[in-house]
N, C-alpha and C positions, 0 to 999 in steps of 0.2 A: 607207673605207680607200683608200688609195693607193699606188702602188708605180711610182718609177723608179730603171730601170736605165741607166747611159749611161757615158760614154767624157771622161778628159779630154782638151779641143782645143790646150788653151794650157794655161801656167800660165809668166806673166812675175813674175819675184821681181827685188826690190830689196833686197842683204842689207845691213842697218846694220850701224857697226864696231862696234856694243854687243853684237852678236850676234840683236838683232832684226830681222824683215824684215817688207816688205810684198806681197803678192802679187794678182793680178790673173790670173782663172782666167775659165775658157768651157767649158761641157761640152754634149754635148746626147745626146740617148739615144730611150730611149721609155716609157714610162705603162700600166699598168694600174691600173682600179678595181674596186670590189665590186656598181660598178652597171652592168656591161656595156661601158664605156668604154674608150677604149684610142687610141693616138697616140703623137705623137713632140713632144719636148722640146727648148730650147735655155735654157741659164741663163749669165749670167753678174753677175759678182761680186767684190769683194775684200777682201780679208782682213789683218790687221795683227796679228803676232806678237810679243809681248815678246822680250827675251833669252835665255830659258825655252822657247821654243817653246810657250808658252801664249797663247788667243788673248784682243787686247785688244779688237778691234773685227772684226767683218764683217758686210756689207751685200751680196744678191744680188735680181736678177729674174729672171724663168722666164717665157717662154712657152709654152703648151701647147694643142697643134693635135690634136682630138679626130679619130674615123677617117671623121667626113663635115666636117670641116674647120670645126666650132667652135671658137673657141677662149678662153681664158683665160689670164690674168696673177696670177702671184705673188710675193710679195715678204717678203722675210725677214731671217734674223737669226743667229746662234747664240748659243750662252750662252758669254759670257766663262770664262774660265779653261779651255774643252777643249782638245783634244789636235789634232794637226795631220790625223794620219789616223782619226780620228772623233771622233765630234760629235751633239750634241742641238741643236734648237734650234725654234724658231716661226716659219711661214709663212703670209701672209694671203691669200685672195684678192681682191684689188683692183678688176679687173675682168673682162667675163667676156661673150661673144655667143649667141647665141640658146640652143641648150640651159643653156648658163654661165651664163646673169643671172641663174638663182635660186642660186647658187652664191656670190654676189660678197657677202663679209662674213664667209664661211667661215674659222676660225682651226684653222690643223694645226700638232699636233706633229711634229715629224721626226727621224729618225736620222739618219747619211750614214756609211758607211763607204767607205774607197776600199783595193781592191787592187790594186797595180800603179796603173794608166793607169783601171781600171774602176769607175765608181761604183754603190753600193747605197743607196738612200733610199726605205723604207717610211715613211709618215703616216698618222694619227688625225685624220678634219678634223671639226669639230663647226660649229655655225651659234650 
């Protein structure tokens, strides 16, 4: 299990005259695990909204710097049609240093809810 919490940095929108837009977000925060782990975060990402505010596409990477400075990379996704302020979606770990190499292959589900400025994302990562 996994859980960050972070802040967003940016978030540049492009609004189309259809009513849909495109955005390009940057967050970064910090990480706890179930396996004693713990550090700080940065992601970024963007995102493509129909007219609806339903999304069509989003694409993000994360890096994650553990608390003696391993670190790993992940890359994701969400599932088309959610909501702008929350969201389901799948995140892999791609790559990953010395505690992380047995980690890289790892597939998580994820939430994200955003209040305000502040983001919530618990995951379920399986091998």
């Amino acid at each position: 299990k996994y859980k960050a919490i972070g802040e967003l940095k940016t978030n540049s929108v492009i609004d189309f005259p259809n009513g849909g837009k495109f955005v390009s977000f940057h967050h970064e925060g910090g990480f706890e695990t179930d396996i004693g782990k713990y550090g700080e975060y940065i992601c970024r990402g963007s995102i493509l909204y129909d007219s609806e505010s339903k999304l069509e596409n989003m694409f993000f990477a994360c890096e994650q710097k553990d608390q003696i400075g391993d670190r790993f990379i992940n890359m994701g996704t969400r599932f088309k049609g959610t909501e702008m302020d929350r969201a389901v979606g799948i995140m892999n770990i791609i790559e990953g240093e010395g505690f992380w190499k047995d980690y890289i292959g790892y597939r998580c589900t994820y939430a994200v809810e955003y209040v305000s400025k502040v983001i919530f994302a618990p995951a379920q990562c399986k091998k």
